[in-house]
TORGUZA-320939 format. One record per residue (C-alpha): residue in one letter; x, y, z. Coordinates in steps of 0.001 Angstrom, whole numbers, always signed. Layout:
! TORGUZA-320939
code = A, c1 = X, c2 = Y, c3 = Z $
...
! end
This chain:
! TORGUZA-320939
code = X, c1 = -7150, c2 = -36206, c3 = +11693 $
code = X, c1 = -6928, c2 = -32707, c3 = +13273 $
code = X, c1 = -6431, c2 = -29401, c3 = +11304 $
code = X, c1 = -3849, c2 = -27184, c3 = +12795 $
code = X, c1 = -3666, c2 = -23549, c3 = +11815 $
code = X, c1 = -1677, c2 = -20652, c3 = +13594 $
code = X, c1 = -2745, c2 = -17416, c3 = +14558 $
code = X, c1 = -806, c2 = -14334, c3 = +15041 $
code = X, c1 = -860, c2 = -12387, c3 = +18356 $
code = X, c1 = -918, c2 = -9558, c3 = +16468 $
code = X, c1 = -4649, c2 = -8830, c3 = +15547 $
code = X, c1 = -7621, c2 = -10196, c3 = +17997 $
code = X, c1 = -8921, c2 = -13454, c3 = +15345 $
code = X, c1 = -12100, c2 = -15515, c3 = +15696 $
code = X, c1 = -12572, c2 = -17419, c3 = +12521 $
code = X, c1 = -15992, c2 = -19990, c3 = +12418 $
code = X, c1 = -14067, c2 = -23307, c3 = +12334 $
code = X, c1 = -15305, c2 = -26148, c3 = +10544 $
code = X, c1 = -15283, c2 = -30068, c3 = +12474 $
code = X, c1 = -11983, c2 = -31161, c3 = +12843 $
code = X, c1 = -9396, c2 = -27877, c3 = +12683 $
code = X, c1 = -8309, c2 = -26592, c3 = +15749 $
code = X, c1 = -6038, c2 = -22845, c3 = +15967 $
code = X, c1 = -3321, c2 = -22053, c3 = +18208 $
code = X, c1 = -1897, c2 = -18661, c3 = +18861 $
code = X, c1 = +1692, c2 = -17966, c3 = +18517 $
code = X, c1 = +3711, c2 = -14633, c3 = +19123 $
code = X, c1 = +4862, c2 = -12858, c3 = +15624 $
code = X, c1 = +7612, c2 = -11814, c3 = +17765 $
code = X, c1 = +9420, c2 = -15149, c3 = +18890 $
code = X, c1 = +10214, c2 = -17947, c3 = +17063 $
code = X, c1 = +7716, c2 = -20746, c3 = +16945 $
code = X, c1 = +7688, c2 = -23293, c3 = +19681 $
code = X, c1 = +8551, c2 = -26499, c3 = +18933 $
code = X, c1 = +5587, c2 = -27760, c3 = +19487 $
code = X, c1 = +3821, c2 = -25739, c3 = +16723 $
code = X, c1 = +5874, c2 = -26920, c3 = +14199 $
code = X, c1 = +3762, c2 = -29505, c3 = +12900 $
code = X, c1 = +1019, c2 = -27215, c3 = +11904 $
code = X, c1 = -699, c2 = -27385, c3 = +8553 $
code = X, c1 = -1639, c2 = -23442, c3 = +8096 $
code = X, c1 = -24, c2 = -20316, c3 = +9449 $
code = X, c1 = -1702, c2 = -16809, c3 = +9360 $
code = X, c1 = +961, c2 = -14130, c3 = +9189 $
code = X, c1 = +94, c2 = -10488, c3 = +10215 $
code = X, c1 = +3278, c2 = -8218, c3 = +11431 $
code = X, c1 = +5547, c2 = -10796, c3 = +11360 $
code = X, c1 = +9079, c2 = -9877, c3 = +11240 $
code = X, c1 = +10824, c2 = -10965, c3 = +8436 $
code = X, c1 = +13405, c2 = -13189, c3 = +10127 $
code = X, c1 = +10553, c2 = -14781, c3 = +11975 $
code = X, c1 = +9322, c2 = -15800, c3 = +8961 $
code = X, c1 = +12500, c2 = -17615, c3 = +7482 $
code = X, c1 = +12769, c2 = -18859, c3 = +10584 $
code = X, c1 = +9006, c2 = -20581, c3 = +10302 $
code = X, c1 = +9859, c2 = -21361, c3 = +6590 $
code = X, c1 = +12835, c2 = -23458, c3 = +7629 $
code = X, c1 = +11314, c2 = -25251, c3 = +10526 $
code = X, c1 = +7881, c2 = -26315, c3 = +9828 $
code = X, c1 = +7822, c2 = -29177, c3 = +8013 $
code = X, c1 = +4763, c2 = -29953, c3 = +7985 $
code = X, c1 = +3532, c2 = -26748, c3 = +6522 $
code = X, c1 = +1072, c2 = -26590, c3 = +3653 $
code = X, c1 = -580, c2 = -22967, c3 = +3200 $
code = X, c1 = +369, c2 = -19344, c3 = +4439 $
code = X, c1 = -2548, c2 = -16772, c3 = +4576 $
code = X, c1 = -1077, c2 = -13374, c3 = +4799 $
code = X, c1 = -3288, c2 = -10647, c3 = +6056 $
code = X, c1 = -1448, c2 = -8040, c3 = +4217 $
code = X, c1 = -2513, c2 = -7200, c3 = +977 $
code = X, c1 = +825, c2 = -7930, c3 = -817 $
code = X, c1 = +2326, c2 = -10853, c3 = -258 $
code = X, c1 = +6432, c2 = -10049, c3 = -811 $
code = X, c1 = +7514, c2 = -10562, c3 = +2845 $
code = X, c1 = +5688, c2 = -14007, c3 = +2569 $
code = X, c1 = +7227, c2 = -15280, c3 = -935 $
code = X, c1 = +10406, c2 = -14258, c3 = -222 $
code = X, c1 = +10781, c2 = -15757, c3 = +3284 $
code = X, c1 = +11419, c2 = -19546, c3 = +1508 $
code = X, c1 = +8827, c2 = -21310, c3 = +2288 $
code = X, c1 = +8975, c2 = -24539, c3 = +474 $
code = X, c1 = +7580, c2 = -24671, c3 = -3054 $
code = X, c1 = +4599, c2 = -27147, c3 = -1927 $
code = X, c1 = +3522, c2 = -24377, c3 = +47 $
code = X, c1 = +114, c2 = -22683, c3 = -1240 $
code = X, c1 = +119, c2 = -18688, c3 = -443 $
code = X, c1 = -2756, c2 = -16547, c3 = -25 $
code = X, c1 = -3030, c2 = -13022, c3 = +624 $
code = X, c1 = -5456, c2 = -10263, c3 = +2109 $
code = X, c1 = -6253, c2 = -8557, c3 = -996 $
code = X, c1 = -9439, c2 = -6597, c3 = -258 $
code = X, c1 = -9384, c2 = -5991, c3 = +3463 $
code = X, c1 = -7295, c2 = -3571, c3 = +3131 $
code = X, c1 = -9242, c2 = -937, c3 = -166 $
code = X, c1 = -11232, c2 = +1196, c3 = +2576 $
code = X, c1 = -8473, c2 = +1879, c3 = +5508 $
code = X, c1 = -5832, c2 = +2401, c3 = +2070 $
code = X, c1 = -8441, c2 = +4405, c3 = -111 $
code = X, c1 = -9064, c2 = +6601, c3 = +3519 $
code = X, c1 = -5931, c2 = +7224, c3 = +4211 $
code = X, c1 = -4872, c2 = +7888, c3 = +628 $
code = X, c1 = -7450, c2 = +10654, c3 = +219 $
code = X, c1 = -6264, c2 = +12130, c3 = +3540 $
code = X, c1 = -2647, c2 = +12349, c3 = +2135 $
code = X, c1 = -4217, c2 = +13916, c3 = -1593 $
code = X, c1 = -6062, c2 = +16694, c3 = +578 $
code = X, c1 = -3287, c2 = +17315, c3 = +3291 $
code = X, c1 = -921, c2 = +18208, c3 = +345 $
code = X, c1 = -3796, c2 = +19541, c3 = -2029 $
code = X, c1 = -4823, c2 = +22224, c3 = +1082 $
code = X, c1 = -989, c2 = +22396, c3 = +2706 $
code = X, c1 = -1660, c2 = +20836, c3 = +6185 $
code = X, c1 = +2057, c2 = +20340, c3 = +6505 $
code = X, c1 = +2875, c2 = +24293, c3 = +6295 $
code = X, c1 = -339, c2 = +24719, c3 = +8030 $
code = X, c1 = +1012, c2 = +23022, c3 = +10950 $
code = X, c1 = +4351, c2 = +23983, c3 = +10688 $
code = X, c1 = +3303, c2 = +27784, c3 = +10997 $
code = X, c1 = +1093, c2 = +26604, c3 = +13612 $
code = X, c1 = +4512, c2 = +25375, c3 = +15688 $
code = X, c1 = +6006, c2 = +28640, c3 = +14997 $
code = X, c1 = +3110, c2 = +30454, c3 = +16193 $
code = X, c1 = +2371, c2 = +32194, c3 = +13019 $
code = X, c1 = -490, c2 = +33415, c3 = +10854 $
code = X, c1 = +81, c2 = +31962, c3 = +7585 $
code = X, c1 = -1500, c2 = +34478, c3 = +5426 $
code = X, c1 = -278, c2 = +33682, c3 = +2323 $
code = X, c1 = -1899, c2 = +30193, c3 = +3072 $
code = X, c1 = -5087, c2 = +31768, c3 = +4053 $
code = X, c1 = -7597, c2 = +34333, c3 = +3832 $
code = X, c1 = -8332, c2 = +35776, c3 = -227 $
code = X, c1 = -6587, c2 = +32250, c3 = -2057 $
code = X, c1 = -6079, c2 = +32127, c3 = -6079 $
code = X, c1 = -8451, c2 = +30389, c3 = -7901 $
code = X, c1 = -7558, c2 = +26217, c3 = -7849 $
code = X, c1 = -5244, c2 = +25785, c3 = -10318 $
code = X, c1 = -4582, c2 = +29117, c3 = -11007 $
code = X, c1 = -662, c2 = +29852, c3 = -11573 $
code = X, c1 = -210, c2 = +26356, c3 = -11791 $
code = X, c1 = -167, c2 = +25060, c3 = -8589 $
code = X, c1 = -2780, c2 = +22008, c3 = -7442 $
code = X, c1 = -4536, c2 = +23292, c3 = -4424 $
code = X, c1 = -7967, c2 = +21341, c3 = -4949 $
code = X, c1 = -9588, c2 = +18370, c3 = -6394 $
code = X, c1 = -12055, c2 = +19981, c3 = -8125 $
code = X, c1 = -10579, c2 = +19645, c3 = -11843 $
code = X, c1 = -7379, c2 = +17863, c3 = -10983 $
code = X, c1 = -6106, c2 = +15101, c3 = -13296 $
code = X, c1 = -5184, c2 = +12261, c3 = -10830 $
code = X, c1 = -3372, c2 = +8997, c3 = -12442 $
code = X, c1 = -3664, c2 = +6517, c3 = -10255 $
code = X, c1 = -735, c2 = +3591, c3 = -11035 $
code = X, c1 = -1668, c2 = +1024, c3 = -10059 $
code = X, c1 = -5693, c2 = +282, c3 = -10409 $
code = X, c1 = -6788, c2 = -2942, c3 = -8715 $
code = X, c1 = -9456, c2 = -3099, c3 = -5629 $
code = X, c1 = -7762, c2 = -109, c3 = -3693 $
code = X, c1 = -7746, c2 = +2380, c3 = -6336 $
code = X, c1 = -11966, c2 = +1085, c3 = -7658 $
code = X, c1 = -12563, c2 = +2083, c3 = -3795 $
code = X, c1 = -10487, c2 = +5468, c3 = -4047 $
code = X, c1 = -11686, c2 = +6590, c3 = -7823 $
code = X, c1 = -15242, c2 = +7589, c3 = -6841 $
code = X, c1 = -14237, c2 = +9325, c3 = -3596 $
code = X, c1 = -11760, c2 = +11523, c3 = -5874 $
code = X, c1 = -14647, c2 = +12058, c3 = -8717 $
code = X, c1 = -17182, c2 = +12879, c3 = -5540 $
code = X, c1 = -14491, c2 = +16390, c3 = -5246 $
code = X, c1 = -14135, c2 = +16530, c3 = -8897 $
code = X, c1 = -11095, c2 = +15020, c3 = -9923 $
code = X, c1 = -10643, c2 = +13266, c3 = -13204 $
code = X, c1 = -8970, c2 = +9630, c3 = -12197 $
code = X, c1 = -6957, c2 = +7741, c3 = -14895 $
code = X, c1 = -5643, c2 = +4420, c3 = -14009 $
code = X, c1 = -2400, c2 = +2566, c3 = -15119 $
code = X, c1 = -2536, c2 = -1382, c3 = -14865 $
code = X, c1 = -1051, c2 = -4268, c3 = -17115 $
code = X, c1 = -4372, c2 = -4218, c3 = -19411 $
code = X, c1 = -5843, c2 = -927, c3 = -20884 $
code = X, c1 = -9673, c2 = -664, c3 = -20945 $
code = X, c1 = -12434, c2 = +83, c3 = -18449 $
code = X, c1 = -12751, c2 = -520, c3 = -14928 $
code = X, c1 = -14918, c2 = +421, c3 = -12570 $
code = X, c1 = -15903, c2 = +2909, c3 = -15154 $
code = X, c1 = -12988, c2 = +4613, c3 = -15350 $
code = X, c1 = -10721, c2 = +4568, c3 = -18426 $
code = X, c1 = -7536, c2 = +2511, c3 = -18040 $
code = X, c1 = -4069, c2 = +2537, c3 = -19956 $
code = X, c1 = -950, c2 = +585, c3 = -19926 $
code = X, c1 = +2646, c2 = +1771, c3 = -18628 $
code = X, c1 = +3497, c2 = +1869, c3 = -22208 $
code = X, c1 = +1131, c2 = +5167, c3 = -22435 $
code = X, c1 = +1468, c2 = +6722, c3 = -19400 $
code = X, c1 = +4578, c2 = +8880, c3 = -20572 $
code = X, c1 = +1895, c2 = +10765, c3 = -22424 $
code = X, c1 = -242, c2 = +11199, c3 = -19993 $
code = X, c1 = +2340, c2 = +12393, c3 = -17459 $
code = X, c1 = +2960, c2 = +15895, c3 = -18502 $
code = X, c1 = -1139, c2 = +16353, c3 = -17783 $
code = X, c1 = -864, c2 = +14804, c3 = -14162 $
code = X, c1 = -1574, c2 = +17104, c3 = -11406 $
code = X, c1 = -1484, c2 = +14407, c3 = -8607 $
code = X, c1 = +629, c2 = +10251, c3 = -9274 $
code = X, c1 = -201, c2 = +8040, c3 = -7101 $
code = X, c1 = +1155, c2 = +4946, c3 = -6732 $
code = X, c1 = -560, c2 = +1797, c3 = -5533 $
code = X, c1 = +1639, c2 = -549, c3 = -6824 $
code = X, c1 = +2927, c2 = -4374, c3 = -5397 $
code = X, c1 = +6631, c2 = -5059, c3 = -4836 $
code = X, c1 = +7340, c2 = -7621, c3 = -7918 $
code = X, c1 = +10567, c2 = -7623, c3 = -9738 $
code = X, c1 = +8908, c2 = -5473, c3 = -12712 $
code = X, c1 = +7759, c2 = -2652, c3 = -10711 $
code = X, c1 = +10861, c2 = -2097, c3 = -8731 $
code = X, c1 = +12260, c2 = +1611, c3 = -8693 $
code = X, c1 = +9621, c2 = +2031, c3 = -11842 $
code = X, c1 = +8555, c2 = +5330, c3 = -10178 $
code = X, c1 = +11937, c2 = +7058, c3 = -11294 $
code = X, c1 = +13871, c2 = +9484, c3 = -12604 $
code = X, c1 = +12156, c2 = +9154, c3 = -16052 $
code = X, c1 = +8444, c2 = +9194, c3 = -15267 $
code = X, c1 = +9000, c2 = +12022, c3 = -12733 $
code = X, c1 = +10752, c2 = +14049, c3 = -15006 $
code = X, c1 = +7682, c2 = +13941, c3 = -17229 $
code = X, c1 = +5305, c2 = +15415, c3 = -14391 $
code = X, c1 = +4799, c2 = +19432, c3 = -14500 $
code = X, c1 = +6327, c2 = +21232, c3 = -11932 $
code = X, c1 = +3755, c2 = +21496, c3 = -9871 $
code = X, c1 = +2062, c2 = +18035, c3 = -9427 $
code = X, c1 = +2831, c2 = +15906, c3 = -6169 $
code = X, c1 = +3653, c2 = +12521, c3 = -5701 $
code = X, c1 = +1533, c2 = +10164, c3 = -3013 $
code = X, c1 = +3329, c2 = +6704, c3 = -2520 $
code = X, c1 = +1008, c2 = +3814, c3 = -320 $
code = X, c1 = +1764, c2 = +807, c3 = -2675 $
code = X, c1 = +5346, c2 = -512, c3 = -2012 $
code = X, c1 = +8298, c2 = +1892, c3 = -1053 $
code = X, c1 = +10417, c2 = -409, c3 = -3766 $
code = X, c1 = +8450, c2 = +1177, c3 = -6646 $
code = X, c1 = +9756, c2 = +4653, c3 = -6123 $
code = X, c1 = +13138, c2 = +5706, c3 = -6645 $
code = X, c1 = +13570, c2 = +8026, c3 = -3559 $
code = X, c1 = +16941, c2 = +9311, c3 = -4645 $
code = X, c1 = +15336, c2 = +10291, c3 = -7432 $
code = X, c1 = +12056, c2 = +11987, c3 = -5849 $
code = X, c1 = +14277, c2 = +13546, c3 = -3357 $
code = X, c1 = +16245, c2 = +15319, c3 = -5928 $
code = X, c1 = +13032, c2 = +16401, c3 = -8217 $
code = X, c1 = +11553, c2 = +18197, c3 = -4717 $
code = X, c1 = +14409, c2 = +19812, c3 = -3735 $
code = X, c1 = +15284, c2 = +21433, c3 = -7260 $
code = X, c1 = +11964, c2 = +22274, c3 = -7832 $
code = X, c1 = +10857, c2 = +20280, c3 = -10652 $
code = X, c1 = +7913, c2 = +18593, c3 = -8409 $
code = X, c1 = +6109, c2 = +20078, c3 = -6028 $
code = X, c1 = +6384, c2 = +17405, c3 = -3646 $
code = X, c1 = +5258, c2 = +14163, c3 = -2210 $
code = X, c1 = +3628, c2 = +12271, c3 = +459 $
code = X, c1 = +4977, c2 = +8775, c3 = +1605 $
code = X, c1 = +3568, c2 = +6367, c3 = +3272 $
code = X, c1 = +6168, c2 = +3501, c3 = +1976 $
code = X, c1 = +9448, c2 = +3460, c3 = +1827 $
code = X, c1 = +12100, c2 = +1202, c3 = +843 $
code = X, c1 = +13724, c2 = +364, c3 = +4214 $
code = X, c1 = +11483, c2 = +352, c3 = +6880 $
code = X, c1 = +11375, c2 = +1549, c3 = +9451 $
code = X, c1 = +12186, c2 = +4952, c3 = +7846 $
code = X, c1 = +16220, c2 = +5307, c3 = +9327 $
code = X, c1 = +16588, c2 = +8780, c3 = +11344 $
code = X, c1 = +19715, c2 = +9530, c3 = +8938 $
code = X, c1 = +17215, c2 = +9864, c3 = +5870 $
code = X, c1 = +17099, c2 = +13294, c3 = +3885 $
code = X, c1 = +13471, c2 = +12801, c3 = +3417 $
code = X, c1 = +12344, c2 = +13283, c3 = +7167 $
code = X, c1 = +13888, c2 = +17294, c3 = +7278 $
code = X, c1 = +12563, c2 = +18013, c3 = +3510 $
code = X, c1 = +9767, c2 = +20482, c3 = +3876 $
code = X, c1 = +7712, c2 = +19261, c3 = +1080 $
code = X, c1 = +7537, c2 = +15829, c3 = +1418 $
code = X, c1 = +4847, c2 = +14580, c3 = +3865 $
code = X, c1 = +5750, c2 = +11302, c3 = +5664 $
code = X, c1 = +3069, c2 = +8615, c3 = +7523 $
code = X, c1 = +4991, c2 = +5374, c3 = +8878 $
code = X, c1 = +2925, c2 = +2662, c3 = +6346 $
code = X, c1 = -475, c2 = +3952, c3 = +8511 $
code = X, c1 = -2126, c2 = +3747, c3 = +5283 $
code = X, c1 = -3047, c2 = -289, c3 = +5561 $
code = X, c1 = -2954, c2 = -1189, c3 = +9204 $
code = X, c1 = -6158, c2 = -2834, c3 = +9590 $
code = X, c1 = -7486, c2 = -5707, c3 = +7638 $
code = X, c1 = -11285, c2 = -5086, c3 = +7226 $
code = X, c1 = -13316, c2 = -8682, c3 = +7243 $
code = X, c1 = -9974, c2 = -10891, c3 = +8222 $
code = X, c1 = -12446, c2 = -13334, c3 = +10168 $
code = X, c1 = -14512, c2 = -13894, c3 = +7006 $
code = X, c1 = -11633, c2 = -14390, c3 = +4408 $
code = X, c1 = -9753, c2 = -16954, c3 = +7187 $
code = X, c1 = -13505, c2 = -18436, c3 = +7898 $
code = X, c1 = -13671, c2 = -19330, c3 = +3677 $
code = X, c1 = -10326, c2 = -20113, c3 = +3333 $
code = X, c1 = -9527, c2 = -22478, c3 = +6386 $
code = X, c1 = -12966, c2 = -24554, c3 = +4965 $
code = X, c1 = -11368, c2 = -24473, c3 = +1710 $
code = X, c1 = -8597, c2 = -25330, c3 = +2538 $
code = X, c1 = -9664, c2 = -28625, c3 = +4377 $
code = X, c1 = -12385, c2 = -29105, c3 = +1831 $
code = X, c1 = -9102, c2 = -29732, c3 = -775 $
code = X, c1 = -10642, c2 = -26836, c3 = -2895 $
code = X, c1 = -9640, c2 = -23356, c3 = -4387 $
code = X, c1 = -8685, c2 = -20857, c3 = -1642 $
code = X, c1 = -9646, c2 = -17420, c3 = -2161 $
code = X, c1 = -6493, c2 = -14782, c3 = -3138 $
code = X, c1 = -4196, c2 = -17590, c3 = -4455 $
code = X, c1 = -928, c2 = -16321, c3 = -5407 $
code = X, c1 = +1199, c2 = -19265, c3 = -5166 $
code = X, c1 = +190, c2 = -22640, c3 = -5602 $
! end
């Protein structure tokens, strides 16, 4: 009996298929043919998220997603039927996320955005330039060298990120469900990280979109930051309360913030964070590509015929 498994137009995929599965490409756009209904496996990447209700209610024959992203919300909420194993990308996605983190802690750390925005204007931005305070001096975060960074969030992403923040000096504490060690770097629970807060230079936030962690970036833990620490956001937009961030910017009690994430996506045009100066915005660049896709879908699809344990199970 043949295998079916669907592949997304949305990312070139050439997984080494095992005797007796065949793939079929389908457009993340559209909804499925009929005549891919019947298929056993679907690989989501991109989809939109009434394409995917639309899958979950018409393929009956379904018996395991594999997301590509690294969280899988978008693919647990779309209904697929409880029978219906779920795996996700988790770990093709910690160098692109850790990259493109770092790039957001530097642009704010060095002031790219009122670099480039003097740049526009056509203006030397001495005061931005030339004879500079000492980092840290006056209380502002200007370099990594001796920051305090609390990363929340500390799975695979952040163990890639950690070392390329201690490499310019920072000093990386992570926040994650179980206190401890990882990666060699010490670890506490979000029942301590309201004293560790006022110490934070930089809070960055990798976290998933689960019912626990929604909006648990607010008002509270912000208000516990100094004045002049920033917030960087590439987790899940849910996690931060933007109303909340928004307000902390503009009234100076934070420095500011750069966002990858954001609640509703695309970003709407109407939204006070676009025109505030000191938040930095990158439309969810940070995890774009899924680094070793062929090799995950190549163990998986095996396993997955094979009747045994798929990697990234989060839904059985």
């Amino acid at each position: 009996m043949t295998t079916t498994v669907l592949l997304p137009s949305s990312i070139a995929l050439s997984p080494t298929l095992p005797d007796g599965v065949r793939t079929a490409a389908y457009d993340v756009r559209e909804p499925l043919p009929d005549a891919l209904l019947d298929a056993d496996a679907l690989v989501a990447w991109g989809n939109p998220t009434e394409q995917l209700a639309d899958a979950a209610r018409r393929m009956g024959r379904l018996r395991w997603v594999q997301t590509l992203a690294a969280g899988p919300d978008s693919v647990l909420s779309a209904g697929f039927a409880p029978h219906v194993r779920v795996t996700s990308g988790r770990g093709l996605h910690d160098g692109p996320v850790a990259e493109h983190t770092l790039a957001l802690v530097l642009a704010v750390a060095r002031r790219l955005p009122d670099l480039v925005r003097a740049q526009d204007e056509h203006r030397w931005a001495a005061d931005l330039g030339g004879v500079q305070r000492l980092p840290h001096e006056g209380g502002e975060f200007r370099s990594l060298a001796g920051a305090r960074v609390l990363v929340w969030g500390f799975g695979s992403i952040a163990t890639r990120l950690a070392p390329l923040l201690t490499v310019l000096g920072a000093q990386v504490v992570g926040v994650a469900s179980t206190a401890g060690t990882r990666a060699g770097y010490p670890v506490i629970t979000a029942a301590e990280v309201h004293e560790a807060l006022p110490g934070t230079d930089v809070l960055i936030g990798i976290l998933p979109s689960t019912p626990a962690t929604r909006r648990v970036l607010d008002a509270r833990v912000l208000g516990r930051l100094p004045r002049h620490a920033w917030v960087v956001n590439v987790g899940r937009g849910s996690t931060l309360d933007e109303d909340a961030l928004l307000a902390a910017v503009r009234e100076e009690r934070l420095a500011g913030a750069a966002l990858d994430v954001f609640e509703t996506e695309p970003l709407p045009a109407s939204s006070p964070l676009w025109d505030e100066p000191r938040i930095l915005i990158t439309p969810h660049a940070a995890g774009g590509r899924p680094v070793g896709a062929d090799t995950l879908l190549t163990d998986n699809i095996a396993a997955f015929v094979r009747d045994e344990p798929l990697r990234n199970l989060v839904r059985r």
